[in-house]
C-alpha distance (Angstrom), angle and dihedral (degrees) to the residues before:
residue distance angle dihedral
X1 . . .
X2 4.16 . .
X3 3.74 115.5 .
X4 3.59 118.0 -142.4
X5 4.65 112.9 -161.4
X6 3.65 110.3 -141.3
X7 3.74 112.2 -161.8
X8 3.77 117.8 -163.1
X9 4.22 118.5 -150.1
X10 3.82 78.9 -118.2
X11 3.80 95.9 61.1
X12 3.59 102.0 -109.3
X13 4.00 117.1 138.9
X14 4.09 115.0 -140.5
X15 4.10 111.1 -169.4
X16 3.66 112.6 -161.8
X17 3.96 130.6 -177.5
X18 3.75 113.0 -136.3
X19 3.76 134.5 -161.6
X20 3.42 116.0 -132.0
X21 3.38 114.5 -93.6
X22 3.94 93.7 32.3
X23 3.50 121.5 123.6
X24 3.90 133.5 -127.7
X25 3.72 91.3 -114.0
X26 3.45 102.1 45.7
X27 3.83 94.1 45.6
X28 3.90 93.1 52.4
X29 3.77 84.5 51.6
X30 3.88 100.6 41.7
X31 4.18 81.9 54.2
X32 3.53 108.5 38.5
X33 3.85 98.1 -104.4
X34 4.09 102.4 167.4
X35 3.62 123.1 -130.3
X36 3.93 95.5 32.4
X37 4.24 108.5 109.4
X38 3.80 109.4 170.6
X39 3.96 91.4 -164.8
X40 3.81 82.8 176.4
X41 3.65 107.0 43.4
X42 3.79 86.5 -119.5
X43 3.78 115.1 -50.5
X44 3.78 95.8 121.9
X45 3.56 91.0 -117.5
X46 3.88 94.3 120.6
X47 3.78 122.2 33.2
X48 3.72 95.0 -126.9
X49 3.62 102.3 127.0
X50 4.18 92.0 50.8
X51 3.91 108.5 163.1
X52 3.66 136.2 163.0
X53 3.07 121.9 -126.9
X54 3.71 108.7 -133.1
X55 4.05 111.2 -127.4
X56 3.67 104.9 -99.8
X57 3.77 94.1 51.1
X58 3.40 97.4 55.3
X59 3.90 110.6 84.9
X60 3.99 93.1 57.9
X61 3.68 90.4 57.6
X62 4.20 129.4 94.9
X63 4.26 121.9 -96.8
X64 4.02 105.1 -94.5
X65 3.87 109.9 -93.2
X66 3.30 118.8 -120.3
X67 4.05 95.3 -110.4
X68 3.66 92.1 43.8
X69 3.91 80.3 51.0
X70 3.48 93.2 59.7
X71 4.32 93.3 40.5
X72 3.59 89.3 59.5
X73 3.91 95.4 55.9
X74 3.88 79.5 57.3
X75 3.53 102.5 53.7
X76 3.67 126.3 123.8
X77 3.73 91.5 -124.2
X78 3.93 117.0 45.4
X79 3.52 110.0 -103.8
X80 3.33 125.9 -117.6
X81 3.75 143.0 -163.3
X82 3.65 94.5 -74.4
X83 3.71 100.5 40.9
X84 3.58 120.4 124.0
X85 4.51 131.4 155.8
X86 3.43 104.4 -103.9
X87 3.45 90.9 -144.8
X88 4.01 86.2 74.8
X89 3.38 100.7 47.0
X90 4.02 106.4 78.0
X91 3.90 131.0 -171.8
X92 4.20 116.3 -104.2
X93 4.11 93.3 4.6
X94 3.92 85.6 62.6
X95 3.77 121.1 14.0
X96 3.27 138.4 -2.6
X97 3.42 96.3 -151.5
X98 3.68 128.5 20.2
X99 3.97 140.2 176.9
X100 3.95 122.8 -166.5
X101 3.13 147.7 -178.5
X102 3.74 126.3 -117.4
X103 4.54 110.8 -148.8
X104 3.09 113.3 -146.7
X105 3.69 114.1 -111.7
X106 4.58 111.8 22.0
């Protein structure tokens, strides 16, 4: 199993066990992580499903695309370094392990 760390703007810590092949977004969803929307079911066509990345997670993980790119200028939160759609980002094609942070508001 590959654990994804969600990690709420309140400081609560959600573990989750992911599939391979699962992303970010729909994990948070599938168990009741807050703060993760997925308006668009995963198409990066909404910036619903903005995490950062935290630091040491980074490196392992895919260039931005060029639509999720242009998503995370669109975010409710301003991105920041770290910032990534979860919805891109999935389980055993891209980490192994991950931790992220949840913004506040998507």
């Amino acid at each position: 199993m590959i654990t994804a760390t969600f990690n709420s703007a309140s400081g609560g810590t959600e573990l989750v066990q992911l599939e391979p092949g699962v992303s970010i977004m729909k994990a948070a969803i599938l168990n009741g992580v807050g703060n993760i929307v997925g308006e668009c079911g995963g198409q990066a066509m909404c910036a619903t499903c903005h995490v950062i990345v935290r630091p040491e997670y980074r490196g392992q993980l895919p260039p931005i695309g060029e639509d999720e790119d242009e998503m995370l200028d669109c975010a409710a939160t301003a991105r920041t370094e770290g910032s990534r759609l979860g919805c891109q980002l999935k389980a055993g094609e891209h980490f192994s392990a991950i931790a992220v942070d949840l913004p506040e508001t998507q």
